[in-house]
C-alpha positions as a printed NumPy array, in Angstrom:
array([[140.29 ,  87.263, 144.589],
       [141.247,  91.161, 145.41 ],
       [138.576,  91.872, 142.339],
       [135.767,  89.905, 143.278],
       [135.878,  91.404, 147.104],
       [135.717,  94.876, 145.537],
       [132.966,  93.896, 143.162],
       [130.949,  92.114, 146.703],
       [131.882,  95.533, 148.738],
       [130.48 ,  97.649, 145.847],
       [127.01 ,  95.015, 145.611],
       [126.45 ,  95.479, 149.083],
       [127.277,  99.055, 149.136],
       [124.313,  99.644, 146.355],
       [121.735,  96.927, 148.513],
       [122.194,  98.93 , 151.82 ],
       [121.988, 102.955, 149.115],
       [118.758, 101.018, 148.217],
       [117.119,  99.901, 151.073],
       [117.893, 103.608, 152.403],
       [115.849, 104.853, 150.155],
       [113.153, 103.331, 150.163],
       [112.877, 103.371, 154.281],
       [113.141, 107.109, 153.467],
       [110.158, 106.837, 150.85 ],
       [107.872, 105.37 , 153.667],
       [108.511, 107.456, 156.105],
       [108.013, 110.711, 154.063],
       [104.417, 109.163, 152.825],
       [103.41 , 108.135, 155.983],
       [100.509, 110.061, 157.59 ],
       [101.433, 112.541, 160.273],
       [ 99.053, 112.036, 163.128],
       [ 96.521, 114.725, 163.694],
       [ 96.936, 115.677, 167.468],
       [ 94.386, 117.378, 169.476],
       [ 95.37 , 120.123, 171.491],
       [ 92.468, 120.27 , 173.377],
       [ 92.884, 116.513, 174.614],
       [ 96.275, 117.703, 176.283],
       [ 95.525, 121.234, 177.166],
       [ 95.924, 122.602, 181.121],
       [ 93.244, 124.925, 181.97 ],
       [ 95.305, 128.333, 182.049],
       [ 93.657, 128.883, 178.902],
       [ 96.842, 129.985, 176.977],
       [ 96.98 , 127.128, 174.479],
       [ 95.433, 126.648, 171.04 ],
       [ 92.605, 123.846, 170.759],
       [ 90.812, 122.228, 167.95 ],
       [ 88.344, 120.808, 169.418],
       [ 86.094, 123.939, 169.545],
       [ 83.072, 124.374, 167.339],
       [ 83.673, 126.853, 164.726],
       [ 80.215, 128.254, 165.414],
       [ 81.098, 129.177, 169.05 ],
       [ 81.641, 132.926, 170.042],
       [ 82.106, 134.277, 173.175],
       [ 79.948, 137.648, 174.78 ],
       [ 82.191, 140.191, 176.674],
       [ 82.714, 143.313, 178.086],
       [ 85.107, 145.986, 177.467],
       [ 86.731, 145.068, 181.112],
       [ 87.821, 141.773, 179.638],
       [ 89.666, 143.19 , 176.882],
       [ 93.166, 141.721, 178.33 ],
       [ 91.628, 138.494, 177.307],
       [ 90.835, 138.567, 174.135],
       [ 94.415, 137.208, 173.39 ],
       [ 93.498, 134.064, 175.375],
       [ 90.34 , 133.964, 173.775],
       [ 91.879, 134.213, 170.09 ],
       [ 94.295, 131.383, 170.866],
       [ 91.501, 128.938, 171.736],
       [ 90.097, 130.011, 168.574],
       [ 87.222, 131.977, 169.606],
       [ 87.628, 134.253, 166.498],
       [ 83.765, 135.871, 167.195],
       [ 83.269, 138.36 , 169.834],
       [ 79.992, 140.308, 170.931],
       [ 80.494, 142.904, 173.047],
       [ 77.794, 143.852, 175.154],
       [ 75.451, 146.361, 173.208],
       [ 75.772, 150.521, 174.492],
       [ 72.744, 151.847, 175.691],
       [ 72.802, 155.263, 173.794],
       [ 71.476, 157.624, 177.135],
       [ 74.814, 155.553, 179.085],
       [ 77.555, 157.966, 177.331],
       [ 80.618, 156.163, 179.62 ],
       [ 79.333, 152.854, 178.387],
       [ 78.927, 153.962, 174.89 ],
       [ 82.909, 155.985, 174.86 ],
       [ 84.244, 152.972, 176.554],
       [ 82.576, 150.279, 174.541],
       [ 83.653, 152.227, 170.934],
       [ 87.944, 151.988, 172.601],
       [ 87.337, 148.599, 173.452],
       [ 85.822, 147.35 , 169.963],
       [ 88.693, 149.261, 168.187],
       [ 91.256, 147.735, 169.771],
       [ 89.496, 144.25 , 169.544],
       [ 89.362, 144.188, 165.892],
       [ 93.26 , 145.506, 165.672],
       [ 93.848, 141.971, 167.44 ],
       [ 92.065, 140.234, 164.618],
       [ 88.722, 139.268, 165.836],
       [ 85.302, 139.672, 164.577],
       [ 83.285, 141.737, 166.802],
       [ 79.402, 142.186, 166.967],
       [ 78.215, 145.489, 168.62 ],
       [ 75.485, 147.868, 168.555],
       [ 72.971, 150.219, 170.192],
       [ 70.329, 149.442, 172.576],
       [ 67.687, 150.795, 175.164],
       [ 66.86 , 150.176, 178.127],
       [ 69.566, 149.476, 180.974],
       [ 68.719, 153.943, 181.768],
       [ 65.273, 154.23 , 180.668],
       [ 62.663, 152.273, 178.937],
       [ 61.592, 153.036, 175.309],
       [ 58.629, 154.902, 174.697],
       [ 56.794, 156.813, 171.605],
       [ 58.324, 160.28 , 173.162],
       [ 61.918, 158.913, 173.539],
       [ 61.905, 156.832, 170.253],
       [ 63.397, 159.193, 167.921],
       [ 66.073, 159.757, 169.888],
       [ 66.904, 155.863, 170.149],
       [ 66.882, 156.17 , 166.242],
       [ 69.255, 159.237, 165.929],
       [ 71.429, 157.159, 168.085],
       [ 71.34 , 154.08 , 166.204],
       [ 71.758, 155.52 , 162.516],
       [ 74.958, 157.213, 164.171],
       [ 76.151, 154.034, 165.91 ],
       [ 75.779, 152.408, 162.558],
       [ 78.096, 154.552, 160.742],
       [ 80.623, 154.326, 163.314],
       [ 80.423, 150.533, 163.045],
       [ 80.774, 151.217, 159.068],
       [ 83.935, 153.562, 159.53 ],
       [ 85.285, 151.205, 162.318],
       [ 85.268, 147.349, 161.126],
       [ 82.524, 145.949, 162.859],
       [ 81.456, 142.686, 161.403],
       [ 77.928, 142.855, 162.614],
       [ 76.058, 145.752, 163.361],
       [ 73.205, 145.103, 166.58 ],
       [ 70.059, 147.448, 166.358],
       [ 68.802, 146.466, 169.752],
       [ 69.106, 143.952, 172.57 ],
       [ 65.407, 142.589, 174.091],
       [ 63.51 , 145.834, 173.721],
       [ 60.313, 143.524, 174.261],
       [ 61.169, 143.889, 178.088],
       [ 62.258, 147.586, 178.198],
       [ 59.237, 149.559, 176.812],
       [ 56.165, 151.021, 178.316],
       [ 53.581, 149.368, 176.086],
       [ 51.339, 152.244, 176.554],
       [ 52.724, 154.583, 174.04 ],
       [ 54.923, 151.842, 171.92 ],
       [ 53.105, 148.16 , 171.865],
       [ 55.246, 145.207, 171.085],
       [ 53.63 , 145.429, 167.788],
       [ 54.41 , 149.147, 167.203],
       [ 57.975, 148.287, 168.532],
       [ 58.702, 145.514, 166.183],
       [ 57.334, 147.738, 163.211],
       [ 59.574, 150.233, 164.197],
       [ 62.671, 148.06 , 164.17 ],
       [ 61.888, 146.765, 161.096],
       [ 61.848, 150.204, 159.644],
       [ 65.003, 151.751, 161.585],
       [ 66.683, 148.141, 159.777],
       [ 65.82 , 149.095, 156.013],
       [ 67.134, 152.995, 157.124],
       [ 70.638, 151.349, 158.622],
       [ 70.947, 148.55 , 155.508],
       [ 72.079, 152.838, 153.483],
       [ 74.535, 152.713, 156.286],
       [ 76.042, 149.46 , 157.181],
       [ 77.038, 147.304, 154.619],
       [ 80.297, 145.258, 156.219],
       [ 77.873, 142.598, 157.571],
       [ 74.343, 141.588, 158.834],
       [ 72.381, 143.749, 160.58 ],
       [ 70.954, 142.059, 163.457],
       [ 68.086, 142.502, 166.085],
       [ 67.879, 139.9  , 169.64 ],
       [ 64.58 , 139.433, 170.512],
       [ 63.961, 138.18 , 173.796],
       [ 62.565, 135.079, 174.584],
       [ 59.25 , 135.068, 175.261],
       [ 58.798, 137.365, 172.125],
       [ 59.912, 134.581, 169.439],
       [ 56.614, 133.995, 167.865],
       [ 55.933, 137.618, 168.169],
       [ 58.852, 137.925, 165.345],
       [ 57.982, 134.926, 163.772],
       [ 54.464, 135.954, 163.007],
       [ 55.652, 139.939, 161.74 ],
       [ 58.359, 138.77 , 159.699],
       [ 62.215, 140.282, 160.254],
       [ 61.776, 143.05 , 156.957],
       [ 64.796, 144.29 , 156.27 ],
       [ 66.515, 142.429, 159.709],
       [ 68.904, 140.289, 158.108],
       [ 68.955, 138.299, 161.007],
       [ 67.06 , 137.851, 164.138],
       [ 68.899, 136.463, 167.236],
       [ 67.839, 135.665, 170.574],
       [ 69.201, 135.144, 174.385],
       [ 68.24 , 131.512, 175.538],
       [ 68.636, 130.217, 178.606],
       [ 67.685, 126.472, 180.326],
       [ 65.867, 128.67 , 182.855],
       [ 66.354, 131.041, 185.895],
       [ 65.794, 129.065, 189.319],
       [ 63.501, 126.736, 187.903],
       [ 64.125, 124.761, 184.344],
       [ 62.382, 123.153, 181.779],
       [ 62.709, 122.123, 178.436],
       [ 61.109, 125.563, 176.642],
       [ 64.615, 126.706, 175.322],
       [ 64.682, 123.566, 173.128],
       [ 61.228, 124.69 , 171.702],
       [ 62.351, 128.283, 171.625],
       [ 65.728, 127.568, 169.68 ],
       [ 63.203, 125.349, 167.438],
       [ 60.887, 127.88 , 166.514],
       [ 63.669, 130.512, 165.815],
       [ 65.295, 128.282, 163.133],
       [ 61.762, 127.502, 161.481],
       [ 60.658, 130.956, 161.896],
       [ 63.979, 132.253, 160.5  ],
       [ 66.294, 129.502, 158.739],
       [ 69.248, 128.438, 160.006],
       [ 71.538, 131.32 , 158.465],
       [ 68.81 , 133.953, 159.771],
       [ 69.35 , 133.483, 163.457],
       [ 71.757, 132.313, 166.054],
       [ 71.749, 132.848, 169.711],
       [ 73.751, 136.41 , 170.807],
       [ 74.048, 135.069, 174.452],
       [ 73.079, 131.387, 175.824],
       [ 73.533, 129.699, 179.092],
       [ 72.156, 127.518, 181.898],
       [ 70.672, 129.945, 184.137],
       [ 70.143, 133.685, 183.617],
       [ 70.729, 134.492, 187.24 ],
       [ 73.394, 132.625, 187.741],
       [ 74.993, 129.396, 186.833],
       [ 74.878, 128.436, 190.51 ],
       [ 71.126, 128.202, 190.523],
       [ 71.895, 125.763, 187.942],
       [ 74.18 , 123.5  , 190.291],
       [ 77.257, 124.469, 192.227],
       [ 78.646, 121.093, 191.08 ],
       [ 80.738, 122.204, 188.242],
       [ 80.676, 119.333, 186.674],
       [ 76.634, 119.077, 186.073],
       [ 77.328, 122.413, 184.756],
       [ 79.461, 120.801, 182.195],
       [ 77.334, 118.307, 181.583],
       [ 74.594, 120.843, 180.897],
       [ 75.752, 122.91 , 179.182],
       [ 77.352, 119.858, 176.487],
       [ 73.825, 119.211, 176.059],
       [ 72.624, 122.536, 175.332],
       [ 75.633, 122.824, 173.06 ],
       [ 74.797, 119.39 , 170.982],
       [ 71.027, 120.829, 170.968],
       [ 72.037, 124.022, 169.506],
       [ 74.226, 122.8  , 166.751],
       [ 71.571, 119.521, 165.979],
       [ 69.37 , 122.359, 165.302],
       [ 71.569, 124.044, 162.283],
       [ 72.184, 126.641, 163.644],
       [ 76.073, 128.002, 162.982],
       [ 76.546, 130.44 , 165.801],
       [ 76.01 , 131.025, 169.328],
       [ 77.704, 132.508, 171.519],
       [ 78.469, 131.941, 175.485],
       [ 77.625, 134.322, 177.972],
       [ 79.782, 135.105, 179.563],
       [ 83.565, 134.997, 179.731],
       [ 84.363, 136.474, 183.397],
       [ 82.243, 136.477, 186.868],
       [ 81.02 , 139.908, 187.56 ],
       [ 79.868, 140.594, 191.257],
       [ 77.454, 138.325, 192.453],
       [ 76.565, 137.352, 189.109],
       [ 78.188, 134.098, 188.392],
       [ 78.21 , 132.892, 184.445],
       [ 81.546, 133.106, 183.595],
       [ 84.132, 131.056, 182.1  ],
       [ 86.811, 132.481, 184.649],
       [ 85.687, 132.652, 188.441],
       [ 86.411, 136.012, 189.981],
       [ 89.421, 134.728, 191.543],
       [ 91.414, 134.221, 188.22 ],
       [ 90.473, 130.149, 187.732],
       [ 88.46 , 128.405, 184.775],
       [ 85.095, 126.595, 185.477],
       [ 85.067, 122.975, 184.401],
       [ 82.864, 123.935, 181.26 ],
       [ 85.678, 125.409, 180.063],
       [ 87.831, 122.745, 179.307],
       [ 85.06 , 119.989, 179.335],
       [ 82.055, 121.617, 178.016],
       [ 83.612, 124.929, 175.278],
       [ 86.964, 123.733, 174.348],
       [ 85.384, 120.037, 173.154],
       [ 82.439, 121.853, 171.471],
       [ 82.933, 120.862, 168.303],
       [ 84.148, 117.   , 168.863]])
């Protein structure tokens, strides 16, 4: 009787070694549930979401450079700093620090040389601009940048007396195929501005690798044109030879959009959805922080997040 308890103890001891193993087999091939950050993130900003679109970069400013750790953890990898007007030395030193120490962070900064925000461009003044931009390029060569910009809306900031739009835009293209000796880590880019994108279209970029643009719904009054303008830039172009260097609501402010944050949300979603429906891969908001009276930012000037943060960026790409 003593032998056939052992030999039931020892059966039962092998059923329940059995059963543990295969509960252990299950468990190990079960699928581990992929959790979205973003769905559970508070709006300090400080932790890492998913649900951004890849494509999504942010514009800033060398005063926001404490943020870029923020920015990196919500995955916004792609930075474009504001482009240095070369007769603005100040700008131009303090830009050059800031982009330095961006890139030793890890991100992938766009940044360039423009004209304009001192003096407009003219005949007299252009070779100047273009001393300033072969030089700007080589720094960007010697100093990581991933994109090197060879001027931001110059449509709006010459005296079309001495330098047309036409003479402008064959000037660019020729300043590109001199920087393409310089810069090879990237693209070399041009933004156009807005009203200018058929102007481009109908020239061609030459040696422009890609030609962005700055779109906005509108100013104080809105309309559907930006869909049409972020239309004719991709069939002008080809969706991996433009994107959008800045885009918003309203280029005066996002309160002449709405002060209601959340139709700012809503908004911008939509212009979002439009952007990436049109196959485009990059764009990138403008801006990350209030400045003055100016009011597009991410973060309000007292410290806090807009709604489109968390409801409109962050869920980009869901």
């Amino acid at each position: 009787m003593l032998k056939n308890l052992k030999h039931s103890i020892v059966f039962i001891l092998v059923v329940i070694t059995l059963l543990f193993v295969v509960v252990m087999s299950l468990a190990a091939s079960k699928p581990v549930l992929n959790i979205n950050t973003a769905a559970v993130s508070s709006q300090n900003g400080n932790e890492s979401k998913y649900g951004k679109w890849s494509g999504l970069g942010m514009h800033i400013y060398p005063a926001w450079e404490s943020y870029v750790d923020t920015l990196l953890a919500n995955g916004f990898e792609e930075l474009a700093m504001g482009v240095a007007d070369y007769e603005d030395a100040t700008y131009l030193s303090t830009s050059k620090a800031s982009v330095i120490n961006i890139i030793a962070k890890g991100a992938r900064v766009s940044w360039g040389i423009t004209c304009g925000t001192v003096n407009t461009i003219t005949a007299t003044n252009w070779g100047a601009f273009r001393t300033a931009v072969l030089a700007g390029a080589q720094w960007a060569q010697d100093n990581g940048v991933f994109e090197f910009r060879i001027g931001n809306e110059l449509e709006y900031h010459h005296d079309n007396k001495t330098l047309t739009t036409a003479q402008l835009i064959i000037n660019l293209k020729s300043l590109a195929t001199e920087v393409q000796a310089i810069f090879t880590n990237g693209n070399i880019s041009y933004s156009c501005g807005q009203g200018f994108i058929n102007d481009w279209a109908a020239a061609s970029k030459g040696d422009i690798d890609i030609i962005a643009s700055n779109i906005y719904m509108g100013g104080t009054t809105f309309d559907v044109s930006w869909k049409t303008n972020i239309t004719n830039l991709v069939n002008a172009f080809g969706t991996d030879g433009t994107y959008l260097t800045e885009f918003n609501l309203s280029w005066s402010s996002l309160d002449d959009y709405s002060t209601d944050e959340t139709v700012q949300a809503t908004a911008l979603t939509e212009m979002i959805n439009y952007i990436k429906a049109s196959g485009m891969t990059r764009a990138f908001y403008f801006a990350w922080k209030d400045d003055g009276a100016a009011h597009f930012g991410v973060m309000k000037a007292d410290g806090t997040y807009r709604l489109l943060w968390n409801q409109a960026l962050l869920n980009s790409g869901l």
